[in-house]
ZAFIFI-689173 format. One line per 2 residues: number of its first residue (from 1); their letters; for each residue x, y, z of N, C-alpha, C. Coordinates in pm, 1 decimal, always signed. Each point is the difference from the previous one (the first is absolute). Example, Ala and Ser with C-alpha at 12.3 -4.5 7.8 and 13.67 -1.06 7.14 Angstrom:
BEGIN
1 = as = +1319.0:-569.0:+780.0:-89.0:+119.0:+0.0:+90.0:+120.0:+0.0; -35.0:+105.0:-72.0:+82.0:+119.0:+6.0:-77.0:+109.0:+73.0 .
//
This chain:
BEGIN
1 = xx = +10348.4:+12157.8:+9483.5:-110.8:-85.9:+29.8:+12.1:-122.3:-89.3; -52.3:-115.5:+33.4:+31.5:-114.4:-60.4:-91.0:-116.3:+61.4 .
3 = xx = +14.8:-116.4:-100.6:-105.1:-119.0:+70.4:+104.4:-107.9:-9.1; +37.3:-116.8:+78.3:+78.9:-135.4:-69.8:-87.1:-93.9:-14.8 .
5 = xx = -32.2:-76.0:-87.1:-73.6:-139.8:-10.7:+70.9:-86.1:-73.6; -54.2:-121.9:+31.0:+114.8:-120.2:-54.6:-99.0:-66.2:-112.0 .
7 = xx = +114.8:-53.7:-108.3:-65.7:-12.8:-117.6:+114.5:-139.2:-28.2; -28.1:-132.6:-9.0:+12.3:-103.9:-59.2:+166.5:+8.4:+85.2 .
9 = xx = -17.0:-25.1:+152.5:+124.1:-0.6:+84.2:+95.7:+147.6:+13.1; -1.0:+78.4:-80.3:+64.4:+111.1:+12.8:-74.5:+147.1:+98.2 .
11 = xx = +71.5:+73.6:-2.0:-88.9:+113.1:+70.6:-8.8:+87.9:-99.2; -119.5:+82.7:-42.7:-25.5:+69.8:-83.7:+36.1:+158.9:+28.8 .
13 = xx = +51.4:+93.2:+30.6:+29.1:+124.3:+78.9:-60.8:+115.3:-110.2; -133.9:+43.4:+37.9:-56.7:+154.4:-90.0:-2.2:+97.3:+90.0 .
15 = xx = +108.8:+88.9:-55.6:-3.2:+142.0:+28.8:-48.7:+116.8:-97.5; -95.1:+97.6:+68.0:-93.8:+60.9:-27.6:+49.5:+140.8:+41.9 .
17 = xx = +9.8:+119.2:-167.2:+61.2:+102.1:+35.9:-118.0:+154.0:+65.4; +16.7:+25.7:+71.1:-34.6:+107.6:+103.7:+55.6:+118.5:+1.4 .
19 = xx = -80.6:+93.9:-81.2:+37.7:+122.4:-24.6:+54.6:+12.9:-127.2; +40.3:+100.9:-38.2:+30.5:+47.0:-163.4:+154.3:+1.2:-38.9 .
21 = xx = +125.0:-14.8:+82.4:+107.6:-10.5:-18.8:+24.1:-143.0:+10.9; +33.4:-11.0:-170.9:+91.8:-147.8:+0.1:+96.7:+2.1:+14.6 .
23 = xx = +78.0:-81.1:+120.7:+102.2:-38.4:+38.9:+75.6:-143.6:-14.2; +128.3:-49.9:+3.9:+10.2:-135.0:+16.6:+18.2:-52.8:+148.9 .
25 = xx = -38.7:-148.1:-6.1:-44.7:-59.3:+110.4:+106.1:-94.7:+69.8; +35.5:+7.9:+103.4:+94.7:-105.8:+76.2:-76.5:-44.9:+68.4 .
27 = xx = -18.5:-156.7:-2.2:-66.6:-58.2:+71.3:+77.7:-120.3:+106.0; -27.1:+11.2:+122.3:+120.5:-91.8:+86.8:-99.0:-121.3:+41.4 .
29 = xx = +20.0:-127.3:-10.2:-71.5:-124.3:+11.4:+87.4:-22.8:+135.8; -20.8:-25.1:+139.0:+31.7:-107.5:+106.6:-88.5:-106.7:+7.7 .
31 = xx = +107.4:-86.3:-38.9:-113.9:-125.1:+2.6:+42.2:-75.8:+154.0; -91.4:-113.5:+33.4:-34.2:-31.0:+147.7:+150.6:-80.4:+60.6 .
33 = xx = +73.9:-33.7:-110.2:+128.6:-22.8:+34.4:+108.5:+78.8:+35.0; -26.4:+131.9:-34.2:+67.7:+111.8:+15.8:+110.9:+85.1:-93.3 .
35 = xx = -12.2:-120.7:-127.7:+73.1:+62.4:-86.5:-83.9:+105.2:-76.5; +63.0:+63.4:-95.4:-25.3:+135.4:-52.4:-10.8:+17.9:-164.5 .
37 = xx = -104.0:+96.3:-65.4:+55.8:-7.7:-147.8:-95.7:+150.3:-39.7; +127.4:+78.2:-35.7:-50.9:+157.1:-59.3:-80.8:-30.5:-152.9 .
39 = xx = -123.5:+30.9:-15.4:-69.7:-7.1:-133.8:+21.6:+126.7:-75.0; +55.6:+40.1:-62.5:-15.3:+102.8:-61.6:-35.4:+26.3:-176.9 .
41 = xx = -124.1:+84.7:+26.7:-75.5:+13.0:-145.2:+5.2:+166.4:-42.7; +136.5:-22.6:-51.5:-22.1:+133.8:-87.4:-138.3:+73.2:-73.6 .
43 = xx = +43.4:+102.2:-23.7:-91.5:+98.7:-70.4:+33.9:+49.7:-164.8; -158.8:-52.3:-77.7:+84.7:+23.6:-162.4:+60.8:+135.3:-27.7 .
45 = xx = -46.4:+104.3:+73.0:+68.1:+135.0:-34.6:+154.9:-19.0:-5.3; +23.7:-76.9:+105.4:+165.6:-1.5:+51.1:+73.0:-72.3:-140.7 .
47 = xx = +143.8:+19.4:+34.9:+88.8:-43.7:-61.3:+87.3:-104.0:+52.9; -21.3:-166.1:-0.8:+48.3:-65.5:+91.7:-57.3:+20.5:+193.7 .
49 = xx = +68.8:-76.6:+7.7:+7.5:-47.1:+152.0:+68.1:+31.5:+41.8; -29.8:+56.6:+145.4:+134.8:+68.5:+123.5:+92.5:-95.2:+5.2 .
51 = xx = +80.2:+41.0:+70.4:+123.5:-99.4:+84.3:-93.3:-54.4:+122.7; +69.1:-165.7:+23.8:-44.0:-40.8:+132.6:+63.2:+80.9:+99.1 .
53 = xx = -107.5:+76.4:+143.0:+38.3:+19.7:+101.9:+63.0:-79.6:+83.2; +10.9:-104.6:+64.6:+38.0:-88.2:+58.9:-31.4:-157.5:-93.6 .
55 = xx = +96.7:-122.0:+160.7:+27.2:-121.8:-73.6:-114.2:-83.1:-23.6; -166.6:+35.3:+37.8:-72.3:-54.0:+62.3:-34.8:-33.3:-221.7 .
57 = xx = +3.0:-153.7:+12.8:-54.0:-39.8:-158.8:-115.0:+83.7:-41.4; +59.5:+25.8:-124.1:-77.8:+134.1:-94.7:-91.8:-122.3:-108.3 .
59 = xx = -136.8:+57.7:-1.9:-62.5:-51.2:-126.4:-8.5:+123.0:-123.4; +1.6:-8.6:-128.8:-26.4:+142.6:-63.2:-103.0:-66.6:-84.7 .
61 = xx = -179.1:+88.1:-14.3:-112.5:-30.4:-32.3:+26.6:+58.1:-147.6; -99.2:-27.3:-67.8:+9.1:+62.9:-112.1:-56.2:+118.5:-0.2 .
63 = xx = -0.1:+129.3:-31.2:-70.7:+133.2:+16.4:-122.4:+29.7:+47.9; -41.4:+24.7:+64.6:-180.3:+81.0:+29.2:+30.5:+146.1:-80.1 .
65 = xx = -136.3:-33.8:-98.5:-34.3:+90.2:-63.6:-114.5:+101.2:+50.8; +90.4:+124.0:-24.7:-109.4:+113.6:+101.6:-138.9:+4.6:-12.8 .
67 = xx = -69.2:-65.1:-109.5:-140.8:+41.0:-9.9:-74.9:-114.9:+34.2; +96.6:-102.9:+67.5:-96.3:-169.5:+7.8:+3.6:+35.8:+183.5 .
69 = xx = -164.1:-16.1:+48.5:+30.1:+67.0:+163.9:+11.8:-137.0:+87.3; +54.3:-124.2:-95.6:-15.2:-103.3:+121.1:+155.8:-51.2:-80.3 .
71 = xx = +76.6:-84.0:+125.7:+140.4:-87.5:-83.5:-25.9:-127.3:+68.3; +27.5:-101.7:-51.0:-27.8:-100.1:+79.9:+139.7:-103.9:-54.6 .
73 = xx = +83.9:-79.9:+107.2:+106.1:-95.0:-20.3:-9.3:-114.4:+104.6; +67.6:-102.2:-64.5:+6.9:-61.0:+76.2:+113.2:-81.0:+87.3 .
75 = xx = -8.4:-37.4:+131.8:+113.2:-67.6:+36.8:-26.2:-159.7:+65.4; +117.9:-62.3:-39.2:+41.9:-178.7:+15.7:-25.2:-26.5:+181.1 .
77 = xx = +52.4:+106.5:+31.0:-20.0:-79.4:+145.5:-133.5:+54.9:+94.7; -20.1:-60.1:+101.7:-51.8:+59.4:+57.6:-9.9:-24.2:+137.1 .
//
């Protein structure tokens, strides 16, 4: 679950965790041009960051920490 709002030209993206297992988050942006960009916000439990699945441009967030229930980032385009 999540809200986007735009904040001084950018888009603001808050995701809001649901349920009691913290997990990390891949987030896929299509923007109206059709290009593509994987967000991904690790989890502080973890150790590093996965490998990219595919070629589609990778962002890497800085950690979501399990006990904060909202993450919020932002992205340039929109």
């Amino acid at each position: 679950m999540g809200d986007i709002n735009v904040n001084e030209g950018k888009a603001v993206i808050t995701l809001k965790c649901i349920g009691n297992m913290p997990m990390p988050v891949d987030v896929l942006i299509t923007y109206r041009d059709g290009s593509q960009e994987m967000h991904y916000i690790p989890l502080n439990l973890m150790y590093g960051a996965k490998p990219a699945e595919n070629n589609i441009q990778r962002i890497i967030h800085p950690e979501w920490k399990w006990v904060n229930p909202e993450y919020a980032f932002e992205i340039n385009k929109m």
